[in-house]
N, C-alpha and C positions, 0 to 999 in steps of 0.2 A: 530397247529393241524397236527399232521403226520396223512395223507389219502390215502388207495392204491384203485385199482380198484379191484374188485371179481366179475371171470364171471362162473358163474356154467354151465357144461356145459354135453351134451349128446346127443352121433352120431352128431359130427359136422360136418360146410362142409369148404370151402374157406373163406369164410364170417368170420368165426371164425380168422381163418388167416390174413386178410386182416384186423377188426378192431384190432388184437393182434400187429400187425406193424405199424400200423398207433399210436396207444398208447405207443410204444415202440419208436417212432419218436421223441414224445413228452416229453422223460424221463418222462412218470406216471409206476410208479413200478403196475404192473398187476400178479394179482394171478389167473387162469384157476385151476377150479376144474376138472377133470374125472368123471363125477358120473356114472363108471361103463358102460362107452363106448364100444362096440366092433366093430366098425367100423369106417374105415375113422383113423385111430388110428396113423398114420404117419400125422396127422396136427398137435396131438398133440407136435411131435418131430420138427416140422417143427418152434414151435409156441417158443420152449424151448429152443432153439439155439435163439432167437433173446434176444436181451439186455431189462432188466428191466422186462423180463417174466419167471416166474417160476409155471411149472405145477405140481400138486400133485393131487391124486385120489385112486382110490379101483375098484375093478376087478368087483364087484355088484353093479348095478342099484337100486340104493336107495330113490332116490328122489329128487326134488332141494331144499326141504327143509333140508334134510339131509347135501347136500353139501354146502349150503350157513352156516349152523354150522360151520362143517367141515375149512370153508376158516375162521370164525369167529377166530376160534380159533387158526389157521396157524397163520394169524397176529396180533391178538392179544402177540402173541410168539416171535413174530418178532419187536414187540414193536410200532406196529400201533394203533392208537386210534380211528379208524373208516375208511368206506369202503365205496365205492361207488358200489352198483353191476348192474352188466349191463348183457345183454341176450347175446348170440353168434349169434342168428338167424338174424344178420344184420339190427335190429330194433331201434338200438339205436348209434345214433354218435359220435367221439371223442369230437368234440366239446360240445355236450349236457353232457357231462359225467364230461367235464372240469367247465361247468357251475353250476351242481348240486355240484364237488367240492368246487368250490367259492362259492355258497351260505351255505355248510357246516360248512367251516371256517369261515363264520360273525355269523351264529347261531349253536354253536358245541353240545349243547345240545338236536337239534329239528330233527326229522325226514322228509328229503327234499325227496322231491316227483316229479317226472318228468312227467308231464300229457300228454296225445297228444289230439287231438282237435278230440273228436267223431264224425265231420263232416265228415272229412276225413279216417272212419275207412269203414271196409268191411261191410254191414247190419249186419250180425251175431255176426259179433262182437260188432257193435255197440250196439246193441240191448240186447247185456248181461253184456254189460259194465254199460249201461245207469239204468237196472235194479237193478244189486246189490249196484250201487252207491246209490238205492230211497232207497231199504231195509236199506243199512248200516246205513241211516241219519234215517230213521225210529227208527231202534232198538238200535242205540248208539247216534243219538244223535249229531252226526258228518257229516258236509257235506263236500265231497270230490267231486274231477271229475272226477278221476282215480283211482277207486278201486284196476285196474290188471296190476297196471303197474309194470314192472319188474329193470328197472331207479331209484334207489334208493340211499340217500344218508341218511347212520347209524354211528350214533357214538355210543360205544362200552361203555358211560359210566353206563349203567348199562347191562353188561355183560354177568352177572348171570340171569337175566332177558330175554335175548335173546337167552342163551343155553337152558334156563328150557322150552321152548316153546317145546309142547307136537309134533305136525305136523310134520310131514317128506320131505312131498311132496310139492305141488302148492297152498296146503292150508296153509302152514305156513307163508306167506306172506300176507293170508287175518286176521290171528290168530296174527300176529302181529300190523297189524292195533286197530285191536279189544283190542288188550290190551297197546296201543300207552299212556294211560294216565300215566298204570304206568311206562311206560319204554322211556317216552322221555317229554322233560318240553312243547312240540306242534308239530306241522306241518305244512311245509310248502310248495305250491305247487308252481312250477315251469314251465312253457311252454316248452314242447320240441317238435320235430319233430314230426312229423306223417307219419311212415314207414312201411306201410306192402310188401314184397314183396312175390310175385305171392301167393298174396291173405291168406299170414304168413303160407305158406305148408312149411315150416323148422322148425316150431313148432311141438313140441313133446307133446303138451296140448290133453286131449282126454276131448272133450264138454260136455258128460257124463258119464262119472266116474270121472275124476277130478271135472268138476261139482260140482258133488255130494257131493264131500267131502269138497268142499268150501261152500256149501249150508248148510252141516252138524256143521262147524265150525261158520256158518255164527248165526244157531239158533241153538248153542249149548246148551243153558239153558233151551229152552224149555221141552223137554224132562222131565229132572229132576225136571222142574217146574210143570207138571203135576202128578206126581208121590206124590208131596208138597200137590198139590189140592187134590189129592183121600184120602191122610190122612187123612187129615184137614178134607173133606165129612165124614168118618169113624170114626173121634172123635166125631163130631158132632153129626152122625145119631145117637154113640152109650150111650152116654152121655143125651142128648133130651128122649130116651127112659127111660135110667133108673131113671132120673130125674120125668117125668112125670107119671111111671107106680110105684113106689117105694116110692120115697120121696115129693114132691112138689104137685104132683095132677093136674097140670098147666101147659097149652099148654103155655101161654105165656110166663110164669116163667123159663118154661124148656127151651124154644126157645131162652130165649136174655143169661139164665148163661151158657147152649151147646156151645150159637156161641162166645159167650167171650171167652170161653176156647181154642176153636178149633182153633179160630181167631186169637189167641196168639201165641198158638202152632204154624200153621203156618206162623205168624211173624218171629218167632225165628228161625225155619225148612229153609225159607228162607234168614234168613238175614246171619245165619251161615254155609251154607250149599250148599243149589242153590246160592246163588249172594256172599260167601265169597270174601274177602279181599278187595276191594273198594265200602266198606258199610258205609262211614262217613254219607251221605245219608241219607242213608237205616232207619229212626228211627222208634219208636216204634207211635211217633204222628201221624207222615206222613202216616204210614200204615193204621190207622185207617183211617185217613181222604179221603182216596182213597177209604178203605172200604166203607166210607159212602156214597161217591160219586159213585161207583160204583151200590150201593144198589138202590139211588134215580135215576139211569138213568136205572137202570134196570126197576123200573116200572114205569116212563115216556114213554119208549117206551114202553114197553105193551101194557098202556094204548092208546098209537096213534096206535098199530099195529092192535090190537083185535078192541076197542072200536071205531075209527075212522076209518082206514082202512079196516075191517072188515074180517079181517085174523081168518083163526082158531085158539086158544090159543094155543093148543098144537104146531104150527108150528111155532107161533111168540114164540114163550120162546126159542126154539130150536135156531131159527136164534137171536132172543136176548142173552144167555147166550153165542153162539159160539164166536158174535161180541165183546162182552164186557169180554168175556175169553181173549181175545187177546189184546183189550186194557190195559188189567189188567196187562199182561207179560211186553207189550213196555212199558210200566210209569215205573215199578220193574224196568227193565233190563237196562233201561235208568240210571235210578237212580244210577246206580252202575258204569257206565261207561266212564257219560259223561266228 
């Protein structure tokens, strides 16, 4: 397996320098993206003159997901068949980088992952590491340890799969996780270092607005899933009435062929639509059978909430349907991803 290094890279400082010579020591050929630097702009020259380092970039500040494309495609060109990419912020060492290589070449098909030990991370960091690592396994399905690490080792054989990735930015690295089924045969985690220095202030990450947009990638289906729901309501409600005032005369009759219909609809809404393309899953039994199980926990709990706990009904359905909305999404989204 031919494999280079790729370090995306913006307003760098010495750091940048010093691992680019120390990998340059090593003969590992290193590609330094620009993503639209304007400062500090003589490391990059400083970086281009050393052997086995060549820098490429653009005058705009685009994203690191932008540039990690960008280098994607550099070597791909160049007839490399997968990258290691590593941060410039001094976070990640020659040797950790040589390691995530070696383990690339015994599994060239899985995406190697270089984890650090949240014991030793900053609290804040810790503490948003540890969390998106419980959602991801929540909503995919998948347990990892390092959600945000930047230590990555990709092989390029599905290509097209890692240009098409929509994310530009910090979120395209969690957008790639999330869609790791189809674009790599597993994952594999690794130990590395545990490096923040003076507390990772050479980070260019903003806690919220990048965030945010790793949050939004994070439950990107939802959105669309509720959109799924209100139809599904709307076919329902409107089907049940004409049923019942029109044709059939029958709250019961109207109530099970409305919610068959609606139910279906929404099967299909979602399996084609919200959860497209890894829906081998996704069938039309399993839906029901989730329906139904959803139906009987829905009035199990009522029943203990009103009848036993002694809650208002209006306020136990409210917190019953919010809870069990959301069970309903993780089982779907799961289904599609794992």
């Amino acid at each position: 397996m031919k494999c280079a290094v790729l370090i995306p890279c913006y307003e760098p400082d010495e750091k940048l320098t010093k691992l680019s010579r120390s990998l340059s020591e090593k003969g590992l050929f290193t590609l330094i993206v620009n993503d639209g630097s304007t400062k500090n702009l003589e490391i990059f020259d400083e970086c281009s003159l050393l052997p086995n380092i060549v820098v490429k970039g653009y005058e705009v500040n685009r994203g690191k997901g932008h540039a990690l494309k960008t280098g994607f495609a550099y070597l791909r060109s160049m007839g490399f068949d997968s990258c290691v990419t590593a941060d410039s912020d001094g976070q990640h060492t020659p040797d950790d980088i040589i390691r995530i290589m070696a383990e690339l070449e015994r599994t060239p098909q899985k995406l190697i992952l270089g984890v650090r030990d949240k014991g030793l991370m900053p609290p804040k960091s810790k503490i948003g590491n540890e969390m998106t690592c419980k959602l991801f396994r929540l909503l995919y399905g998948v347990r990892l340890t390092d959600t945000q690490t930047g230590l990555r080792g990709i092989p390029f054989s599905n290509y097209d799969g890692l240009m098409a990735i929509r994310s530009e930015r910090y979120e395209y690295e969690m957008e790639m996780l999330i869609d790791s089924a189809k674009l790599f045969s597993g994952i594999v985690e690794i130990p590395i270092e545990t490096i923040y220095i003076e507390d990772n202030r050479g980070s260019h990450f903003h806690p919220i607005k990048d965030g945010a947009k790793i949050y939004s990638v994070l439950f990107g289906k939802l959105p669309i899933f509720l959109v799924s729901s209100l139809l599904a309501f709307i076919i329902d409600y409107s089907l049940f009435n004409l049923f019942y005032y029109v044709i059939f005369k029958s709250s019961i009759i109207s109530t099970v062929i409305a919610r068959a219909i609606s139910g279906s609809a929404n099967y299909l809404i979602n399996r084609n639509v919200v959860f497209k393309g890894n829906n081998e899953k996704y069938t039309f039994w399993r839906y029901w059978t989730l329906a139904l199980c959803i139906l009987a926990a829905n009035l199990l709990l009522i029943r203990l909430l009103v009848d036993i706990a002694g809650l208002p009904a209006f306020l136990a359905k409210i917190i019953v349907e919010v809870i069990l909305y959301i069970v309903n999404f993780i089982i779907q989204n799961r289904w599609t991803h794992k």
